[in-house]
Rosetta silent file (secondary structure, phi, psi, omega in degrees, C-alpha in Angstrom):
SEQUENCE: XXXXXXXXXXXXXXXXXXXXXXXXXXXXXXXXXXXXXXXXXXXXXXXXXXXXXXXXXXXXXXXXXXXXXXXXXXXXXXXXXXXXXXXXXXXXXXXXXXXXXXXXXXXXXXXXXXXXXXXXXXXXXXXXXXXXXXXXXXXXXXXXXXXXXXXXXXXXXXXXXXXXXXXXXXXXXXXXXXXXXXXXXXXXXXXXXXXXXXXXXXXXXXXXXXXXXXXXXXXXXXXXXXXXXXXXXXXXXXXXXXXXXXXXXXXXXXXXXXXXXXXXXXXXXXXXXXXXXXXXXXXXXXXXXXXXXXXXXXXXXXXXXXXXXXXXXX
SCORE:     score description
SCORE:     0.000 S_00000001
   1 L     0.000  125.363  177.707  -20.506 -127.730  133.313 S_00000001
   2 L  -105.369 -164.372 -170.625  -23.060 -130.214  131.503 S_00000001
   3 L  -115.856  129.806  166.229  -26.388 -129.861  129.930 S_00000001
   4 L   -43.400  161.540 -175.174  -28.947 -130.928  133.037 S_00000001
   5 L   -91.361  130.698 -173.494  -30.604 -134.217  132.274 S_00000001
   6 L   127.656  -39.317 -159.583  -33.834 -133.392  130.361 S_00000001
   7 L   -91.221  143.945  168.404  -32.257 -130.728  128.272 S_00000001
   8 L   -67.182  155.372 -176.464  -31.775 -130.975  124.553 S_00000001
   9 L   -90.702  168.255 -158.367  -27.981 -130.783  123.380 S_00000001
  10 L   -91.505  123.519  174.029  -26.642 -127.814  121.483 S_00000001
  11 E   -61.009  111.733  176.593  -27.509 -127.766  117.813 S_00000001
  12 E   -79.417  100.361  177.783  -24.107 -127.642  115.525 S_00000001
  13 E   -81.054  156.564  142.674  -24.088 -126.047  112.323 S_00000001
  14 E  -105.741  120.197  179.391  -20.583 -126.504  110.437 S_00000001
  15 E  -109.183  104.391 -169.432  -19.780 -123.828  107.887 S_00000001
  16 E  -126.773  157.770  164.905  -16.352 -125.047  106.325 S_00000001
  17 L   166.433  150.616 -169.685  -14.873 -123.609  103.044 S_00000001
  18 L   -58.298  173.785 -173.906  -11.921 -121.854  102.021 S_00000001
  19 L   -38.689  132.460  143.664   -9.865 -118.459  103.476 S_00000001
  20 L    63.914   42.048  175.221  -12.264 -115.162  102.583 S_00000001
  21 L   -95.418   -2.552 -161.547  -14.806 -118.020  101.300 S_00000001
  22 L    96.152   16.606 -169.158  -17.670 -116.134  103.120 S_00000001
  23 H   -63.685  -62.248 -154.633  -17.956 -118.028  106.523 S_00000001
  24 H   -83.981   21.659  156.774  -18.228 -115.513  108.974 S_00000001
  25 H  -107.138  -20.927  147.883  -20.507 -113.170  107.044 S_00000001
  26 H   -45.452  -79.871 -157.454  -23.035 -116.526  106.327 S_00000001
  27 H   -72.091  -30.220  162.365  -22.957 -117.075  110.300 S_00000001
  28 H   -15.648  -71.174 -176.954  -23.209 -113.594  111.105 S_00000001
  29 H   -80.728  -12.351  177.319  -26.276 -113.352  109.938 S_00000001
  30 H   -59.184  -69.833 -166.984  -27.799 -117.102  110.905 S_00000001
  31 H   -27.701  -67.715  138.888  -26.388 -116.100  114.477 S_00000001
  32 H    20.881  -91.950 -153.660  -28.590 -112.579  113.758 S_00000001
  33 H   -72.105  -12.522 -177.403  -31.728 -114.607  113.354 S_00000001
  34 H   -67.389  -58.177  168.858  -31.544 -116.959  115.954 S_00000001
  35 L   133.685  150.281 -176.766  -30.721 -114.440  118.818 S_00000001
  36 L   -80.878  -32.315 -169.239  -27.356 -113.661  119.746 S_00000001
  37 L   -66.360  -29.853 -170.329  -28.018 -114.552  123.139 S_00000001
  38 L   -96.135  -23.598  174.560  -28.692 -118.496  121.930 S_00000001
  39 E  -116.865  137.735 -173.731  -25.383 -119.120  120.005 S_00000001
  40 E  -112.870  141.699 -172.412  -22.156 -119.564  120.759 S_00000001
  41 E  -116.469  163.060 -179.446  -19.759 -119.278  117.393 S_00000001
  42 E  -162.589  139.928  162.319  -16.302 -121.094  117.745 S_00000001
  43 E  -122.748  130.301 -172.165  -13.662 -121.255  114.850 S_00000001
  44 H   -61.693  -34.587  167.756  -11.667 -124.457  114.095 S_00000001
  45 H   -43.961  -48.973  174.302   -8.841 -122.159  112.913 S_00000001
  46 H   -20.424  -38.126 -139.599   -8.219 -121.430  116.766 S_00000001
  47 H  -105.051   36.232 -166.225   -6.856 -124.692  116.517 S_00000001
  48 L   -75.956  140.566 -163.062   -3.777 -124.075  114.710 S_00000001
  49 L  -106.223   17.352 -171.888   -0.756 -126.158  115.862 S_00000001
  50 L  -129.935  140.165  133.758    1.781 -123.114  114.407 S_00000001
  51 L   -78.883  163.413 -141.060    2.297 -119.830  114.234 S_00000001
  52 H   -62.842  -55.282  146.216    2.333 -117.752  111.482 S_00000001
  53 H    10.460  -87.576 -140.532    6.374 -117.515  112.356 S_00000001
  54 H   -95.198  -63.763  173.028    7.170 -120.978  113.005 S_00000001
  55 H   -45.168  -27.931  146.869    4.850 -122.218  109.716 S_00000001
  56 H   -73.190  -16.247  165.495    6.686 -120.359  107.575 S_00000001
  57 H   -53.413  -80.408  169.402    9.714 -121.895  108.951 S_00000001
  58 L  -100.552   33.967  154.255    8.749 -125.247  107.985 S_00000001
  59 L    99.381   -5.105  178.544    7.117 -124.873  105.374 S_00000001
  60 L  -125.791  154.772 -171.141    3.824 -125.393  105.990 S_00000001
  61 L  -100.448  114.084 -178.605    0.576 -123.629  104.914 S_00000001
  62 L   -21.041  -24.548 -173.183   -2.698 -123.421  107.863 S_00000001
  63 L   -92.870   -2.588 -167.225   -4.929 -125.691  105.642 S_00000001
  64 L   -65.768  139.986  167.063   -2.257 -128.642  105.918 S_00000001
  65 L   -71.029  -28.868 -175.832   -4.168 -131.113  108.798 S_00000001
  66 L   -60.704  -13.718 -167.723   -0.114 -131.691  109.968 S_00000001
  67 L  -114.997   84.656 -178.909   -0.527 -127.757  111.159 S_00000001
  68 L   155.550  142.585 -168.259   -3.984 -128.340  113.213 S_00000001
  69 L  -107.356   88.217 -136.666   -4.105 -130.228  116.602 S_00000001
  70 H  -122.222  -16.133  148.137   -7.263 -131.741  114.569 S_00000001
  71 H   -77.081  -68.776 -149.276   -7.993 -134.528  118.082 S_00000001
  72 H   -51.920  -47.659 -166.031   -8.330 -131.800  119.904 S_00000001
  73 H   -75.874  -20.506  177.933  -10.816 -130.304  118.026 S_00000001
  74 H   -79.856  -33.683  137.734  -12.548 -133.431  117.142 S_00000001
  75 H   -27.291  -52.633 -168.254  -12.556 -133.860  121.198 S_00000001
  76 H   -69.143  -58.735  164.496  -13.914 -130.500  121.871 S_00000001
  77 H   -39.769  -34.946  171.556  -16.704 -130.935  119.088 S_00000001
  78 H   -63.596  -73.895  179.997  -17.762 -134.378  121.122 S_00000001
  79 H   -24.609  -63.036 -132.378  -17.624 -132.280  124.649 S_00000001
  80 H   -66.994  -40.623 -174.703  -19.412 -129.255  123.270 S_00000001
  81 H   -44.127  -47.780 -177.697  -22.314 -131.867  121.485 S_00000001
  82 H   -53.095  -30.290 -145.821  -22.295 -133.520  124.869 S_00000001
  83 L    94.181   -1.266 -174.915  -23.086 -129.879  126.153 S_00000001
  84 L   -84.702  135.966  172.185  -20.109 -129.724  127.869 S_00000001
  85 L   -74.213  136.338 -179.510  -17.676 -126.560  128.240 S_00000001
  86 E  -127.667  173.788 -169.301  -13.975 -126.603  126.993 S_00000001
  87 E  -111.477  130.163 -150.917  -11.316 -124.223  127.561 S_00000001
  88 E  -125.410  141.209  169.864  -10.642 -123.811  123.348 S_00000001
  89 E  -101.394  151.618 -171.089   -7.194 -121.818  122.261 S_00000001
  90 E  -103.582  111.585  159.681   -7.324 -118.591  120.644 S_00000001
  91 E   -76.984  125.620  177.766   -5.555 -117.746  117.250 S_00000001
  92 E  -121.190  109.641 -177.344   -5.034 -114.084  116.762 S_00000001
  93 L   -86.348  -10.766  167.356   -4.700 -113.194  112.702 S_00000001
  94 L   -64.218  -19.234 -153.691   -4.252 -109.870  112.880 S_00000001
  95 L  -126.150   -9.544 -169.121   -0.762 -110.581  115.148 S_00000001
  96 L    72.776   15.994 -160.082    0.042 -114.109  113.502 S_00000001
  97 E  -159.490  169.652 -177.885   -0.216 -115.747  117.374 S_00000001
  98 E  -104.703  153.516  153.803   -1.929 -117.248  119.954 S_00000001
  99 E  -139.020  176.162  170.702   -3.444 -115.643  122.630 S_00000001
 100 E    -9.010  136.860  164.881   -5.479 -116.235  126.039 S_00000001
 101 E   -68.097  151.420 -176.864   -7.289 -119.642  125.839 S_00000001
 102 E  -118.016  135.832 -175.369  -11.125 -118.562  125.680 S_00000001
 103 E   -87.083  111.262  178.589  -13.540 -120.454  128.465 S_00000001
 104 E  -105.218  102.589 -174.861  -16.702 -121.969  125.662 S_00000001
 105 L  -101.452  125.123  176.631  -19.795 -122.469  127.295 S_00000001
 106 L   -40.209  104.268  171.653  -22.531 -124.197  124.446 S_00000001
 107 L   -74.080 -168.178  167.494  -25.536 -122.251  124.020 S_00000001
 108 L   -61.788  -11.818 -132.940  -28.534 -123.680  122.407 S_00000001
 109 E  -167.620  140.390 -174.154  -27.183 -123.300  118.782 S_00000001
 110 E  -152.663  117.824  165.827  -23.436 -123.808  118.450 S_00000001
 111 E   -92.882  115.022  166.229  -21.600 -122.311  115.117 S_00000001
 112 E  -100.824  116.657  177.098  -18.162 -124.174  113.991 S_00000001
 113 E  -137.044  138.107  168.231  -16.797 -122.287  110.771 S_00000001
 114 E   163.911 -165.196 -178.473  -13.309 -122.669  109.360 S_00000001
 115 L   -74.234  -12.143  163.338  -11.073 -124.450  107.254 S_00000001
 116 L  -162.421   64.246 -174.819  -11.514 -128.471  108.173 S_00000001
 117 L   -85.573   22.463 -157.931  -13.945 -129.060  110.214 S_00000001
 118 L  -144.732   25.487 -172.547  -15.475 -131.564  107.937 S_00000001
 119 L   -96.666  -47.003  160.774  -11.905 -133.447  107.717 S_00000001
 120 L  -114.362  179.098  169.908  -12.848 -136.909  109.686 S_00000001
 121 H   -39.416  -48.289 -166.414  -15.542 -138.616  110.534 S_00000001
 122 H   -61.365  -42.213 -134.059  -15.178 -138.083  114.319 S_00000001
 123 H  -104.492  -33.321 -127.109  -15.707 -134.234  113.602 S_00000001
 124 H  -122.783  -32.580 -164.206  -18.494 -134.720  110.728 S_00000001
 125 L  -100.967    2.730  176.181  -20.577 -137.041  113.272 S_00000001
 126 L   -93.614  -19.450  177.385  -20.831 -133.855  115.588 S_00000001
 127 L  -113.743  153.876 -179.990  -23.135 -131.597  113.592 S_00000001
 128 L   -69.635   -5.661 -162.094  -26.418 -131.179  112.898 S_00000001
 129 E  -158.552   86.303  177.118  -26.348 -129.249  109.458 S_00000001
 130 E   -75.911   93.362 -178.070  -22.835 -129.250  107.115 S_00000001
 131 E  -126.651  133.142 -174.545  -22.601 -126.404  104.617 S_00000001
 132 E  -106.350  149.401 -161.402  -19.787 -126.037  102.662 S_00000001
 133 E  -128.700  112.452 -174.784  -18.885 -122.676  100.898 S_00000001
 134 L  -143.715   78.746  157.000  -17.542 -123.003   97.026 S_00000001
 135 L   -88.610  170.635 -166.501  -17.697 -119.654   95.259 S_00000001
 136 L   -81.125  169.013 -169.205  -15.513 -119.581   91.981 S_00000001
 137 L   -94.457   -3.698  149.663  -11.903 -118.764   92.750 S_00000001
 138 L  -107.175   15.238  171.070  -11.631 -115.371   91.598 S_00000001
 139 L  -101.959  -33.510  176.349  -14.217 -114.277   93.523 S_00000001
 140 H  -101.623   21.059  176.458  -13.218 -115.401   96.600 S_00000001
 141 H   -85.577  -54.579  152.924   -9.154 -114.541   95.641 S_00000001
 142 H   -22.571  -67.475 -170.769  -10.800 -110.877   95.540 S_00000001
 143 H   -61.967  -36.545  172.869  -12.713 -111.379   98.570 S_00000001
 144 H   -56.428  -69.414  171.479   -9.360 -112.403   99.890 S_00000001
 145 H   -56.760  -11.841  144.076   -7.464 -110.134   98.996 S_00000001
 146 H   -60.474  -48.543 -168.121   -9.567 -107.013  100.281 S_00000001
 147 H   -91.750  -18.316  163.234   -9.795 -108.671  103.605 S_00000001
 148 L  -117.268   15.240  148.893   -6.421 -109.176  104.245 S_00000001
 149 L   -82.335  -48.937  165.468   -4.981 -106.016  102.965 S_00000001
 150 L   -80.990   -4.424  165.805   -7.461 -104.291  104.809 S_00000001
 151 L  -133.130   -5.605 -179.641   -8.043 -105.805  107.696 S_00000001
 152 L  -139.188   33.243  149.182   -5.127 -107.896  108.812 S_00000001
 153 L    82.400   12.525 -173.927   -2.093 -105.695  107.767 S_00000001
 154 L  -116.184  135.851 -167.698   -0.946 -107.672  104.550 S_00000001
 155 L   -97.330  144.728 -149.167    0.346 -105.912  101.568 S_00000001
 156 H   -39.846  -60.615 -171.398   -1.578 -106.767   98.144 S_00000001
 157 H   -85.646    7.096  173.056    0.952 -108.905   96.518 S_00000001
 158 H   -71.368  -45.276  176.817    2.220 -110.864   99.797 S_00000001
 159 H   -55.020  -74.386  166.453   -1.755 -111.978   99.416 S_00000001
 160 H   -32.699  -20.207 -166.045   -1.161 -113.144   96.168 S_00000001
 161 H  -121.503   -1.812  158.305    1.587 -114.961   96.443 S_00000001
 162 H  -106.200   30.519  155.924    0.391 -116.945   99.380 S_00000001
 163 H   -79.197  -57.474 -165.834   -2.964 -117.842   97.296 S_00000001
 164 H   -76.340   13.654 -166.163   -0.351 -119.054   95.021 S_00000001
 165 H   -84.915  -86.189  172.812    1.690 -121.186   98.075 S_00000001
 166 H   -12.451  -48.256 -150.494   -1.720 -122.229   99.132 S_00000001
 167 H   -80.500  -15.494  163.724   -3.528 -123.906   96.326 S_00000001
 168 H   -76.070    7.141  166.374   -2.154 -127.388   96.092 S_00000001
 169 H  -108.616  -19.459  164.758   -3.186 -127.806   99.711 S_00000001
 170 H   -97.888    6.057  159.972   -6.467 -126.488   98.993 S_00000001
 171 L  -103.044   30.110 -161.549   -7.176 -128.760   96.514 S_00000001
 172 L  -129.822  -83.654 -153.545   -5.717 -131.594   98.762 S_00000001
 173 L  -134.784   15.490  160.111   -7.578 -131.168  101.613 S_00000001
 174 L  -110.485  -30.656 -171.743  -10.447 -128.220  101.762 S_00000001
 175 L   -87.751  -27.511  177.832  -12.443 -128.717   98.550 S_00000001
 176 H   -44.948  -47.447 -169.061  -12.539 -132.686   99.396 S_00000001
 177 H   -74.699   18.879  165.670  -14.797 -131.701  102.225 S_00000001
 178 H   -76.207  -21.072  173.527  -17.526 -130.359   99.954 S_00000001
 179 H  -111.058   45.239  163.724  -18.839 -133.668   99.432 S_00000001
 180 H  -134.719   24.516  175.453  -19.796 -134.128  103.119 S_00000001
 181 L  -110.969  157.576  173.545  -21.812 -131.257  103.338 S_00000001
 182 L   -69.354  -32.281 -160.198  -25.516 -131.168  103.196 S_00000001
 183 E  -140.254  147.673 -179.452  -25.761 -127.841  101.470 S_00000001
 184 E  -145.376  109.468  163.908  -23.016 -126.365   98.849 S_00000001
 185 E  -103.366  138.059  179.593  -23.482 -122.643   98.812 S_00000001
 186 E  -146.746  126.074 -159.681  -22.149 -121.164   95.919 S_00000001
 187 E  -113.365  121.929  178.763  -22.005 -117.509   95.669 S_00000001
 188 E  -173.495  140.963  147.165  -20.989 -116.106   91.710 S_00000001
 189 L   -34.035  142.133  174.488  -21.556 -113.058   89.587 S_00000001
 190 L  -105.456 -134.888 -170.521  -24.178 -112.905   87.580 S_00000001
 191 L   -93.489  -49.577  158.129  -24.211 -110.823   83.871 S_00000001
 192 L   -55.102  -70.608 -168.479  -24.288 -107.312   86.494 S_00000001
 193 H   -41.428  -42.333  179.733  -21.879 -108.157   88.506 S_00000001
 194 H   -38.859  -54.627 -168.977  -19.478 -108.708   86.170 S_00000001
 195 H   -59.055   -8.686 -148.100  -19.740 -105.279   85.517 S_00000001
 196 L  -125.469   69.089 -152.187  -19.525 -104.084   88.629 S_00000001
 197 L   -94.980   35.722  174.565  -16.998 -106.456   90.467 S_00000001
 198 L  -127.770   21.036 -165.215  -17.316 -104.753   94.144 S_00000001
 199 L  -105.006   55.114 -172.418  -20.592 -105.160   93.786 S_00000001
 200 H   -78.570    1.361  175.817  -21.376 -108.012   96.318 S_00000001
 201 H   -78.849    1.969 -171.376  -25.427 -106.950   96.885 S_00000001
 202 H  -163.480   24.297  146.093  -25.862 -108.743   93.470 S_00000001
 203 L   -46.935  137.151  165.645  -24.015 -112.362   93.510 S_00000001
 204 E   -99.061  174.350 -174.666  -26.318 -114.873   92.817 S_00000001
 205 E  -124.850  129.517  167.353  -26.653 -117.731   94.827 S_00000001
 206 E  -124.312  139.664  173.473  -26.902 -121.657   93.828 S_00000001
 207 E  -107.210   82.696  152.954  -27.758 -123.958   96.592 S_00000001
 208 E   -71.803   98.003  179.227  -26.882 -127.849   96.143 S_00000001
 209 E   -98.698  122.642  179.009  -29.347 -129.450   98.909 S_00000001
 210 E   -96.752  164.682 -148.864  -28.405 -132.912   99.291 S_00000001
 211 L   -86.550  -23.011  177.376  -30.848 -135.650  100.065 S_00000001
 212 L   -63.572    6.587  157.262  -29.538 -136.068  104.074 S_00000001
 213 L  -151.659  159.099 -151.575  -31.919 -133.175  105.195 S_00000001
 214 L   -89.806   79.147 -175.831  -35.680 -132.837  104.578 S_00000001
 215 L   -73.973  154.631 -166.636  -35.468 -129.628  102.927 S_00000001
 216 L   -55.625  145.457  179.779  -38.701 -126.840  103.062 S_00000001
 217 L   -82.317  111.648  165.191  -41.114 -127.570   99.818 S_00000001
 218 L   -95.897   39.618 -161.851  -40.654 -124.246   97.881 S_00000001
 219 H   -54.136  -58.933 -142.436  -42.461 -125.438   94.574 S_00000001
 220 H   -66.593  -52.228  176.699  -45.521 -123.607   94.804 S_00000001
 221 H   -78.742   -0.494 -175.233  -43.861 -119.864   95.219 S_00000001
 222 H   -85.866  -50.797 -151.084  -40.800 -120.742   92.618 S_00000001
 223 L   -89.395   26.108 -166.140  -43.911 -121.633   90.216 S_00000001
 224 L  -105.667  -47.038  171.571  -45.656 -118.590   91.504 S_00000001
 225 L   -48.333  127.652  174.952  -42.511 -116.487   90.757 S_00000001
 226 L  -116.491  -17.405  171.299  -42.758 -114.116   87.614 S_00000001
 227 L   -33.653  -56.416 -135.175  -39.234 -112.693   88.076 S_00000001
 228 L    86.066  -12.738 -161.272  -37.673 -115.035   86.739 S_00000001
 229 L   -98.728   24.635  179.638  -35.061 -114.693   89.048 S_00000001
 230 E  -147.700  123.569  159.854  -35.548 -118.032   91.069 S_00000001
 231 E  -142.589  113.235  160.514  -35.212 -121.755   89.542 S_00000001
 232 E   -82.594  143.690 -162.514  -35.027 -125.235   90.558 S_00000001
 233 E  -163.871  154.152 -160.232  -33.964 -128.411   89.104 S_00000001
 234 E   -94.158  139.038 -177.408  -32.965 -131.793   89.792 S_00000001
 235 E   157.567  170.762 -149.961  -29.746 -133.837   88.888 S_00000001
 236 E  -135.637  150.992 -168.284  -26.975 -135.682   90.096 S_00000001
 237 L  -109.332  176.885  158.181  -23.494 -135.437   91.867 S_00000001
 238 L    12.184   28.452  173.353  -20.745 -138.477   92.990 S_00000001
 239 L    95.243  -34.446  171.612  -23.832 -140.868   92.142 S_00000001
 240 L   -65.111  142.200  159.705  -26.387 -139.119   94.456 S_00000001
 241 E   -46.296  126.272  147.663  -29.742 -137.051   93.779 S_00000001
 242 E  -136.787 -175.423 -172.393  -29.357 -133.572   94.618 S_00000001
 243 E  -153.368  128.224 -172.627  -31.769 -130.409   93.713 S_00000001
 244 E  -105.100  139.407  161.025  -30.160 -126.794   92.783 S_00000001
 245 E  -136.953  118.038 -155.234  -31.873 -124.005   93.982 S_00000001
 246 E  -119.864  173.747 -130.665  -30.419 -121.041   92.245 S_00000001
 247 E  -141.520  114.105  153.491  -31.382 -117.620   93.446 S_00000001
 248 L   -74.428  163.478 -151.555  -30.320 -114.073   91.111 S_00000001
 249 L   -96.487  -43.970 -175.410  -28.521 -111.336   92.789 S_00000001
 250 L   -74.234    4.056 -179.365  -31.154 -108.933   90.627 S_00000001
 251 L   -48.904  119.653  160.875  -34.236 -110.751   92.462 S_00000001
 252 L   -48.107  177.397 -167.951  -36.901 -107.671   93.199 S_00000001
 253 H   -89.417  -40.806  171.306  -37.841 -107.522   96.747 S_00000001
 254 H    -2.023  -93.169  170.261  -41.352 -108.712   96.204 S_00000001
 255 H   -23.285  -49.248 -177.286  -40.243 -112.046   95.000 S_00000001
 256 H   -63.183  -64.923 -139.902  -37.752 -111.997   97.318 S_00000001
 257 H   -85.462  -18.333 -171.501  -39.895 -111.496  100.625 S_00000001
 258 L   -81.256  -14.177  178.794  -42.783 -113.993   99.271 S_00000001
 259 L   -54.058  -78.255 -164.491  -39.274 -116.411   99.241 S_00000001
 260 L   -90.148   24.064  134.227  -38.472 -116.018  102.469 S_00000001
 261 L   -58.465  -73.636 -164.936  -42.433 -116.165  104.085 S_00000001
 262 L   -53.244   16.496  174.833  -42.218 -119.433  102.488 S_00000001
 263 L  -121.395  -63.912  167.909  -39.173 -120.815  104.734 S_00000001
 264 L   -36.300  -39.227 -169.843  -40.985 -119.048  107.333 S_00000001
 265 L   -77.979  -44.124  152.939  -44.160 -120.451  107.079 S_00000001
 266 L    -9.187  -69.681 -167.864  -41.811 -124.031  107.297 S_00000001
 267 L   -69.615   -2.370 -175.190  -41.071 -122.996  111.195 S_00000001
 268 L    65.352 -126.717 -173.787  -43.919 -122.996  113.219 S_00000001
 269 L  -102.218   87.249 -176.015  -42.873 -121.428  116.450 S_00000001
 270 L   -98.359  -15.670 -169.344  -39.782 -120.129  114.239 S_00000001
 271 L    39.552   12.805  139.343  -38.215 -117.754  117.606 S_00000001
 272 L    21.574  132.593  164.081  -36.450 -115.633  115.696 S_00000001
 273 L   -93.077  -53.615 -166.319  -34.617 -112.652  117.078 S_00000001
 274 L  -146.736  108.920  168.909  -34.350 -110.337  114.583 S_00000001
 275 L  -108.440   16.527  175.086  -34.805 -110.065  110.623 S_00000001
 276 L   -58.375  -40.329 -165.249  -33.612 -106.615  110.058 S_00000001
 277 L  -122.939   35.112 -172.061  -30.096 -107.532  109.468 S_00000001
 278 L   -87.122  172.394 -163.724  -30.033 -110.735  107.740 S_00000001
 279 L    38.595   14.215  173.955  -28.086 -110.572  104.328 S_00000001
 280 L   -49.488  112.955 -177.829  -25.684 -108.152  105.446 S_00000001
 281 L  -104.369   14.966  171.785  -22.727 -108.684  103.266 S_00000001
 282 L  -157.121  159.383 -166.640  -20.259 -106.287  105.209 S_00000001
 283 L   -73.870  -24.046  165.223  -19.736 -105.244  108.625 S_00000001
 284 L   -69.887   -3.818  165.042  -21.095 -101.729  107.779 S_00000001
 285 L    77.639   21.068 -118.410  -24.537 -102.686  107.475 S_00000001
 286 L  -129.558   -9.684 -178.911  -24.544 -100.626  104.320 S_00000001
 287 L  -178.547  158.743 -157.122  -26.468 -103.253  101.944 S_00000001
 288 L  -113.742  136.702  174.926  -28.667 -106.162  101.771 S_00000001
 289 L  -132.890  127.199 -160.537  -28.175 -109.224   99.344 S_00000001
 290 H   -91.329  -25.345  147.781  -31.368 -110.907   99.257 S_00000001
 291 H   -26.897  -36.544 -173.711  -29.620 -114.100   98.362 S_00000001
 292 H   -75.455  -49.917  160.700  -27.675 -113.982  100.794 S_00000001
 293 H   -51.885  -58.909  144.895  -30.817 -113.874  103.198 S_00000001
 294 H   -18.762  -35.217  171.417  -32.149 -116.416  101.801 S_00000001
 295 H   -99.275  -93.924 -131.485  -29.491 -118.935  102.399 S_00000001
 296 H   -60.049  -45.856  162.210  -29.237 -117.803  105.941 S_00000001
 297 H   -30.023  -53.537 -138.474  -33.348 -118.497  106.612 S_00000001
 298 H   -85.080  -75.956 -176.033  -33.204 -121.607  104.746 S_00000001
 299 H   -42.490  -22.313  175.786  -29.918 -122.885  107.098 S_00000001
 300 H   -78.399  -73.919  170.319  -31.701 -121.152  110.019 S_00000001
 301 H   -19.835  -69.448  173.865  -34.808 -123.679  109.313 S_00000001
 302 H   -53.226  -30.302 -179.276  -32.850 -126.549  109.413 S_00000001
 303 H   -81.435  -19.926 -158.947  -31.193 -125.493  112.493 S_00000001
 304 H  -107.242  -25.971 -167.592  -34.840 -124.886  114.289 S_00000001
 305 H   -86.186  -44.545  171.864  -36.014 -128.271  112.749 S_00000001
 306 H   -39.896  -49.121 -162.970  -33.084 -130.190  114.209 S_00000001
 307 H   -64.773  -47.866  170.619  -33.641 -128.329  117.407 S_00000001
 308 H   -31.697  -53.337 -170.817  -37.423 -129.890  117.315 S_00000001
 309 H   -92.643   -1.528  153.127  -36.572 -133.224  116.712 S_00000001
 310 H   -78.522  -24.192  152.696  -34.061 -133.081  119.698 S_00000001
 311 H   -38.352  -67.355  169.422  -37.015 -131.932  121.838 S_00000001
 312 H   -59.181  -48.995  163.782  -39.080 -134.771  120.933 S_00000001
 313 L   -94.708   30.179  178.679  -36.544 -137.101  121.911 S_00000001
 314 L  -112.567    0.000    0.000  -35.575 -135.612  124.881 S_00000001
């Protein structure tokens, strides 16, 4: 199955960054605003060339590229760009296994989040929007560790001691890809949080927007802004320009909502589904992080402007 001639191709975000870094609660909610019905989500993990079994056996840890069939996925990512359907294998982490291959057909919007999709070129030339996920490293060792004691059957210090297995492979070959992303989300306690350290409704957010996408102008409402809780500034990374947009966790909603009109305002004919559940930071629906909404709008933009300028030249 192809995309008819005529049709625009399926917009790719990539969301790459390390385990219990925050992917799938970031695409959750893009996915949210978009319509559920319009995106198809795929994880690059899927695409594991071990099982948990056999990988401890030799010795290797899931972020190594030698444990990832990493053509294939850099195939599939061409196909699915193309519009094309693949039959994609399924990694099951609760069991440590594979299961049933899953049939992927490309909706209008296509999410890839996992550990290295941003690892060649070939992979890196398939999406429209690259955001990389770098919260500090006790925040997401936390976030780790809660999520796989509680949800995938691992007891507290087996998580710990394959953080500590892990980390010369994640500074080898997952934090490298941070400087191919467009956007660097960074997620960190603020001066509350500390106190509070389950207290994810009130991470701040910094946003490094790199100069390869035409990001929304928010000048007017950050200099509008009385909070205090929103600032931007200018400055430079590996030799490039970039602009920080940093966001507090303690933002009022006011501030907040005049934030995200102004990304809104951005979109035209924005088509939205829904903005009721955006910033969700847990599958219980139970709290709102208006940072967190915020980075999903802004990455939602970009995905709507991309779709636009695939329009025009189709």
């Amino acid at each position: 199955m192809a995309v008819p001639f005529g049709t625009p191709r399926p917009i790719i975000l990539g969301v790459v960054g390390d385990s219990a870094a925050g992917k799938t609660t970031l695409s959750r909610g893009i996915a949210q605003i978009l319509g559920l019905h319009r995106v198809t989500v795929l994880c690059t993990d899927d695409y594991h060339r071990y099982n948990r079994q056999q990988r401890k056996e030799l010795s290797l840890t899931p972020l190594n590229p030698e444990c990832n069939y990493l053509d294939i996925m850099a195939q599939h990512l061409q196909l699915l760009r193309a519009g094309e359907a693949i039959l994609k294998p399924h990694y099951d982490h609760k069991l440590g296994d594979f299961a049933a291959p899953e049939y992927i057909v490309p909706h209008p919007f296509l999410i890839v989040e996992g550990l290295l999709g941003f690892y060649s070129q070939e992979m890196r030339n398939a999406y429209s929007v690259r955001v990389y996920l770098d919260p500090p490293e006790d925040l997401r060792r936390r976030w780790k560790l809660r999520r796989d004691s509680t949800q995938r059957g691992y007891a507290e210090h087996e998580v710990l001691r394959e953080l500590d297995i892990r980390e010369p492979d994640s500074a080898a070959y997952i934090r490298p890809q941070r400087h191919d992303a467009d956007i660097v989300v960074s997620f960190f306690p603020g001066k509350a949080a500390r106190l509070q350290q389950s207290d994810d409704a009130h991470l701040n957010v910094r946003l490094t927007l790199h100069g390869t996408l035409r990001h929304p102008d928010l000048s007017q409402i950050i200099e509008e802004d009385t909070s205090g809780c929103v600032r931007a500034t200018l400055g430079r990374e590996g030799g490039r320009a970039v602009e920080y947009l940093e966001i507090d966790g303690s933002i009022p909603d006011e501030p907040a909502l005049a934030l995200e009109r102004g990304i809104l305002d951005h979109l035209d004919a924005c088509g939205a589904a829904s903005m009721a559940e955006i910033g969700q930071y847990s599958e219980s629906k139970t709290g709102k992080s208006h940072p967190l909404a915020l980075t999903q709008l802004l990455l939602v933009y970009h995905l709507l402007r991309a779709r636009q300028r695939d329009e025009i030249e189709v």
